[in-house]
C-alpha positions in Angstrom: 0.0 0.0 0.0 1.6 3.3 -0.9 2.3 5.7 1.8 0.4 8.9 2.6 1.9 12.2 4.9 1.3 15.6 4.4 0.6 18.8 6.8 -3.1 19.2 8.7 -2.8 23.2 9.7 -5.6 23.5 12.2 -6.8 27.6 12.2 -9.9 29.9 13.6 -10.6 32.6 15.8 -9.5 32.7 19.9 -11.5 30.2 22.2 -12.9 27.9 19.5 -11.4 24.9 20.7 -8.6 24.5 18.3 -6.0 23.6 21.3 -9.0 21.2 22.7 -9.2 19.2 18.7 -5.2 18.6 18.7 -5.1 16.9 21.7 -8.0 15.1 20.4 -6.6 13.9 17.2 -3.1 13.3 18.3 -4.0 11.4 21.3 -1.8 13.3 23.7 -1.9 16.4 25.2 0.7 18.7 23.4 -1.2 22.0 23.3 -2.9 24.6 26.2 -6.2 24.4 26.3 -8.0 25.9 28.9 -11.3 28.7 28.7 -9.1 31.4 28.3 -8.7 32.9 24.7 -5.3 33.9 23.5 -3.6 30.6 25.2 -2.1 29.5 22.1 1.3 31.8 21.1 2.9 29.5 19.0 2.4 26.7 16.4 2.6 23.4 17.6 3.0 20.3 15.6 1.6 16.9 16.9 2.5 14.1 14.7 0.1 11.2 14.3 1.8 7.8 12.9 0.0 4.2 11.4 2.4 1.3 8.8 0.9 3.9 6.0 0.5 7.2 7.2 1.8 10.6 8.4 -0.3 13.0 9.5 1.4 16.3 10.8 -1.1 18.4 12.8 -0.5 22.3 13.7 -2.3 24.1 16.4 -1.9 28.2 15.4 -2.4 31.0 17.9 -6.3 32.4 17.2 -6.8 34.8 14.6 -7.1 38.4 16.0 -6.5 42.0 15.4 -2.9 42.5 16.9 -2.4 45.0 19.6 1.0 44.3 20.3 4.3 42.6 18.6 3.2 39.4 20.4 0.0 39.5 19.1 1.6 40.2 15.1 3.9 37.4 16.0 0.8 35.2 16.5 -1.0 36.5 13.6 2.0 35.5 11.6 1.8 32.0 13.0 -1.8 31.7 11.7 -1.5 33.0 8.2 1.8 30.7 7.8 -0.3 28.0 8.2 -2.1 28.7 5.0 0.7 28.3 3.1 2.2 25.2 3.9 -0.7 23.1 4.5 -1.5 20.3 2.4 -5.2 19.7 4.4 -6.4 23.3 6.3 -9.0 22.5 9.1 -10.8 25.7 9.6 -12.6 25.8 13.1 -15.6 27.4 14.4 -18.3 27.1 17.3 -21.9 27.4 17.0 -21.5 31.1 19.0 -18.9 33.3 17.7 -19.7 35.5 14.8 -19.0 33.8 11.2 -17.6 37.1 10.1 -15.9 37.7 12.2 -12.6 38.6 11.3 -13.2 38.3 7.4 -9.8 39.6 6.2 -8.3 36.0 6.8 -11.3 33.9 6.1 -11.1 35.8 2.4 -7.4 34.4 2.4 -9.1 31.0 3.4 -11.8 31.1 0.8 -8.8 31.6 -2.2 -6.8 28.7 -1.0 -6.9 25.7 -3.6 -6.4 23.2 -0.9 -9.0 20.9 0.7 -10.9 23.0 3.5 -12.4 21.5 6.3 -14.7 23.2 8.2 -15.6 22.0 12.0 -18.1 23.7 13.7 -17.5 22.7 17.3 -19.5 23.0 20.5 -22.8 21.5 19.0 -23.5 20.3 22.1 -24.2 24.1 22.8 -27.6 24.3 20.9 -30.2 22.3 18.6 -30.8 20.9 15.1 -32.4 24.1 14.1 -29.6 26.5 15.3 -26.9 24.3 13.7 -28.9 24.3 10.5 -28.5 28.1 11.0 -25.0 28.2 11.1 -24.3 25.7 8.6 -25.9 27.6 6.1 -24.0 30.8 7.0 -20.9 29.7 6.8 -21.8 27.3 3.5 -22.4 31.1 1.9 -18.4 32.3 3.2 -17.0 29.1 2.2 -19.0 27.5 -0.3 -15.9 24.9 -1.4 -15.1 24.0 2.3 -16.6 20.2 3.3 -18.6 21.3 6.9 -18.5 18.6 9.7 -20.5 19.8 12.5 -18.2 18.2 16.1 -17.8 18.3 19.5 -13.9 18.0 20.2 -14.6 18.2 24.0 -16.7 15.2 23.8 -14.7 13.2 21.1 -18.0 13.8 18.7 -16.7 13.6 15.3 -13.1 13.2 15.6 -12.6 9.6 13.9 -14.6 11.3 10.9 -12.2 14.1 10.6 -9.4 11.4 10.7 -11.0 9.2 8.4 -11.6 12.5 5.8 -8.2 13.2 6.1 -6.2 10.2 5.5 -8.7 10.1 2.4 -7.3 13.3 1.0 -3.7 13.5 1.8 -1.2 13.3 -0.7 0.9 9.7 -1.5 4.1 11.0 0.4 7.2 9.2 2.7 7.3 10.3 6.3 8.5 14.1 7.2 9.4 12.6 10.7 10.9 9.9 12.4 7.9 7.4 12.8 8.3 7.7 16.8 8.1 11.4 16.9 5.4 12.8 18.1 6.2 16.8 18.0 8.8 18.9 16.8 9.1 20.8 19.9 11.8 20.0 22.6 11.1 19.3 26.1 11.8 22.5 27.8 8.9 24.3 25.8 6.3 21.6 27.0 8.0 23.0 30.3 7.3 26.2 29.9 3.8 25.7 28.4 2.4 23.8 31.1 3.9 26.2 33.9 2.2 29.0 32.4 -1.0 26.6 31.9 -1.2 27.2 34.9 -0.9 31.1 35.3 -3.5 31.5 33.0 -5.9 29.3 35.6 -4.6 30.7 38.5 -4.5 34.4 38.0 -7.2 37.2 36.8 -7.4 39.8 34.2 -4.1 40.7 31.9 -1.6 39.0 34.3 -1.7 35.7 32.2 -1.3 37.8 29.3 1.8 39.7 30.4 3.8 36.4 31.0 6.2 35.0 29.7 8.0 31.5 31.0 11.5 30.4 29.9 13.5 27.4 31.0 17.0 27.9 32.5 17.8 24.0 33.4 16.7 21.0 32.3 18.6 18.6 33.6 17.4 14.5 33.2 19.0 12.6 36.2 18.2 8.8 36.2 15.8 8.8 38.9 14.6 12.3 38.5 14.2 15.4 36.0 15.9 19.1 38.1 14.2 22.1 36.2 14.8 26.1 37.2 12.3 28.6 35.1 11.9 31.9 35.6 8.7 33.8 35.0 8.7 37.2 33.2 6.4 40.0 33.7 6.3 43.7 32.7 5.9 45.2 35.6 7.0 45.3 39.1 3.5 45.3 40.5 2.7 41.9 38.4 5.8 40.5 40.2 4.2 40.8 43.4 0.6 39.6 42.1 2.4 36.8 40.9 4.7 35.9 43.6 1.5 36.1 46.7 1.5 37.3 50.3 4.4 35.1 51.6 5.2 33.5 48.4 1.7 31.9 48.3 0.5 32.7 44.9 3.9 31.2 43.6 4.4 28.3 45.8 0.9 26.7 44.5 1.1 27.5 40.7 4.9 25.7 41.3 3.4 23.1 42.8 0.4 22.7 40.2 2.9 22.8 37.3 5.3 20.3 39.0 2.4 17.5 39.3 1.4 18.5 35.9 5.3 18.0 35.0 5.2 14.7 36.7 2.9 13.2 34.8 4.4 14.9 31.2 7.5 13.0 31.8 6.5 9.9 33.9 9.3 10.5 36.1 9.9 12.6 39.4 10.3 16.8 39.2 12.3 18.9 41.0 11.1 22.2 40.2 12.6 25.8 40.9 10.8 28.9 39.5 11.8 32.5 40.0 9.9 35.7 38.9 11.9 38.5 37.2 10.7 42.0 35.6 11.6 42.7 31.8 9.7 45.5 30.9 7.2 46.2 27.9 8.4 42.8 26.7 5.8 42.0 24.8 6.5 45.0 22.0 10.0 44.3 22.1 11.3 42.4 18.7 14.4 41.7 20.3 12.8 40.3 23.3 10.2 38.3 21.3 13.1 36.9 19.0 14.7 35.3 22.3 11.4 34.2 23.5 10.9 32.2 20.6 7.9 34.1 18.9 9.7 34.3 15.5 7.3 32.7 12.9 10.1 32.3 10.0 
């Protein structure tokens, strides 16, 4: 049987449940998902392997309006995800606007790839509304194949896999067949620690971290890990850190168990907070943080 690989780029809008479909469809959790929007910075690829297939998923940052350099840098993300993509999965809920942003569904609607589009959440309302819905966004993307799903409750997911391997290209493995992501340990590291800061912590703190891994160091019996947590300002230093240290102690803690059962092995974790200002709209900054979509 001849082989079959290519690239599934999954894009949409914040808070659709793209983060929540990945971990679906790869089987392991590689990406953030939580009810905050804006969780995704970067793209992330989760690689899904059978004897005949290669399917390389990409989880994008949610299409927005940027604000900031971050936000551009996560823009850029999204829109490189159009053009390397061999199947685009285009996701929307049965609540968000379907014109929203219609600059980059235009882009969407002009690509000559296959276009699926997943309406998630249907759990969220009734045959009639989904009819709605479906019909609106057959008349913004009339070549796009709509599968209506629910990624939280595993509704759909086999179909989208089955759709998939149907129309990638014949094609020899990109990856090792054992790989599962292209990212290295350290930024699963710093993406689950700062999981948890956008659970634990209210308003634009989440938003004005940043986590970055000084040591990772495997032992036999156990992994030692130091991060320190960057925030703009001095007063979000001390939101973070908690009266006594408390506000620190537990998201360390939280992110430790989480580490834990990442790895399979014992943590020791240290985490720090420091101040780099305005970080966010520094290129420089952004560059070193990783949020260079080239």
């Amino acid at each position: 049987m001849q082989h079959k690989a290519g690239f599934v780029n999954i894009v949409g809008n914040p808070n659709v449940g793209k983060s929540t479909l990945m971990n679906q469809l790869v089987g392991e959790r590689i990406s953030i998902a939580t009810f905050k929007a804006q969780t995704t910075r970067h793209r992330i690829m989760g690689i899904v392997n059978t004897e005949d297939m290669q399917i390389v998923f990409s989880d994008t940052p949610g299409v927005l309006k940027p604000n900031y350099k971050l936000q551009e840098s996560m823009l850029a993300f999204s829109e490189s995800a159009l053009a390397d993509a061999d199947v685009l999965l285009y996701v929307t809920d049965v609540v968000e606007n379907p014109e929203k942003n219609l600059d980059f569904l235009e882009k969407v609607r002009k690509l000559s790839i296959p276009v699926l589009l997943l309406i998630n959440k249907i759990d969220l309302t009734n045959q009639e509304g989904l009819v709605k819905v479906v019909e609106k966004w057959h008349t913004l993307l009339p070549d796009a194949e709509i599968l209506p799903i629910s990624a939280l409750n595993k509704f759909g997911t086999e179909l989208i896999l089955k759709r998939i391997q149907e129309l990638l290209p014949d094609s020899p493995p990109y990856f090792e067949k054992d790989q599962l992501t292209d990212k290295p340990a350290r930024f699963f590291v710093s993406e689950i620690i700062r999981e948890k800061i956008l659970l634990y912590y209210d308003k634009e703190i989440p938003y004005s971290v940043e986590v970055q891994v000084e040591q990772f160091k495997e032992e036999e019996k156990l992994i030692r890990i130091s991060a320190v947590i960057y925030v703009e300002r001095d007063s979000q230093k001390g939101i973070i850190i908690g009266h006594q240290g408390y506000a620190l102690k537990k998201v360390s803690t939280e992110s430790r168990k989480a580490l834990e059962k990442f790895f399979g092995k014992p943590i020791f974790l240290e985490t720090f907070v420091k101040v780099d200002k305005d970080w966010r709209s520094s290129k420089r900054e952004l560059d070193s943080f990783g949020y260079n979509p080239e």
